[in-house]
N, C-alpha and C positions, 0 to 999 in steps of 0.2 A: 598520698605520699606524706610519710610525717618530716620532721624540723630535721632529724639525723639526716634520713636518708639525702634529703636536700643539702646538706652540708656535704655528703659521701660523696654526692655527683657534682659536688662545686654549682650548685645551680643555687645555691646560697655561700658570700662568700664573706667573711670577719672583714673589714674596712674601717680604716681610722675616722672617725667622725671629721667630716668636710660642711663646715657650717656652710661658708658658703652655694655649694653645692643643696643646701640643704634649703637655704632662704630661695633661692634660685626655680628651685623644684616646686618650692611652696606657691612662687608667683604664678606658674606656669600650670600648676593645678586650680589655682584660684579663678584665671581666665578662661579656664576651657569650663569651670561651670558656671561662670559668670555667662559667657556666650552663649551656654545652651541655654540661660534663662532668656534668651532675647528669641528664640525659635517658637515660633506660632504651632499651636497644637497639632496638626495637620505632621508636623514634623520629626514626630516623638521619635523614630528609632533615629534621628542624629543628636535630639535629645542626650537618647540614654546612654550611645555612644562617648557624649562629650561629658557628662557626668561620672561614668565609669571612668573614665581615661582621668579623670580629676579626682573620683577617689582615689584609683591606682596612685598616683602621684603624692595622694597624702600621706598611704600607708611608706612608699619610698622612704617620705620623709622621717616617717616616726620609725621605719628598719635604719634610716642609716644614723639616725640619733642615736640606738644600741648600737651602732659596731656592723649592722648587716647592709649588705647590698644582694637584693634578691631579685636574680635574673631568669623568675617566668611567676606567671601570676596564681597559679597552682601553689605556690608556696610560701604565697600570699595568708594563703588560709590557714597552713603548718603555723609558721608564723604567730599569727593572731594566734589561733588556740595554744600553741606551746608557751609562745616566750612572752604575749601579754595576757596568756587568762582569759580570751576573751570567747569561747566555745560558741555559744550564738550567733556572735558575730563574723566569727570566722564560718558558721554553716552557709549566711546569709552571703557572705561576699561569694561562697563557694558557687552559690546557686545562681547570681547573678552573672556570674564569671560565664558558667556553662551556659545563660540564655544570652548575652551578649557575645560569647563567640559562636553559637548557633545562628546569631545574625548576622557577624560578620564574615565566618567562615563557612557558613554549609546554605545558607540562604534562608533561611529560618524565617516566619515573620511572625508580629505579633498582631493584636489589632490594640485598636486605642483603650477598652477598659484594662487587657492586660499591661497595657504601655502604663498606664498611668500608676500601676500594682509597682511596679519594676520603676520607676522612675520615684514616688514615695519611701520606698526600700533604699536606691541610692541616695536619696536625699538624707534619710537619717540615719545612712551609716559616714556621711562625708559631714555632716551634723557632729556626728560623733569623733569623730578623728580629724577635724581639721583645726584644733589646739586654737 
């Protein structure tokens, strides 16, 4: 789904920038990967879960810094590639979106060398985005 279409269906919507909302978001992504660094190997898929969940939160923050509040994470990816440029990294978030909702939606598993692929990948895309 590209940046349009997500604007068409309102699954992205224009928002007045809300700093607070924004600092808010930023804490509340900072602690869910802070936590997952305290999980013993043994644990990766709440790992990767709590990493994701705290990228997600980062990207929140830099869409609602432009004006966007983007309500699913499919357009997450539009997003990134359209309105920051960022083509790579929106493939990459795309890809990890689809194996962390494999795990939490369809019962998906991984084992530990893939876990640690997917947790390296979130690591330096939340590296990246987290200003």
């Amino acid at each position: 789904m590209d940046f349009n279409e997500c604007l068409n269906k309102k699954i992205i919507k224009n928002v007045k920038v809300d700093n607070n909302l924004i600092i808010s978001a930023r804490k509340i992504a900072k602690l869910k990967i802070e936590s997952a660094e305290f999980l013993p190997e043994h644990l990766f898929i709440g790992k990767i879960t709590l990493l994701y969940d705290g990228l997600r939160g980062y990207l929140e923050c830099i869409a609602l810094e432009k004006g966007y509040k983007v309500y699913n994470h499919e357009c997450y990816s539009s997003f990134l590639n359209e309105i920051m440029h960022l083509p790579n990294e929106a493939e990459l978030f795309n890809k990890l979106r689809k194996i962390r909702n494999g795990i939490n939606y369809y019962g998906e598993t991984v084992d530990l060398e893939k876990a640690d692929y997917i947790i390296d990948k979130l690591i330096y895309l939340i590296d990246r985005f987290k200003k």
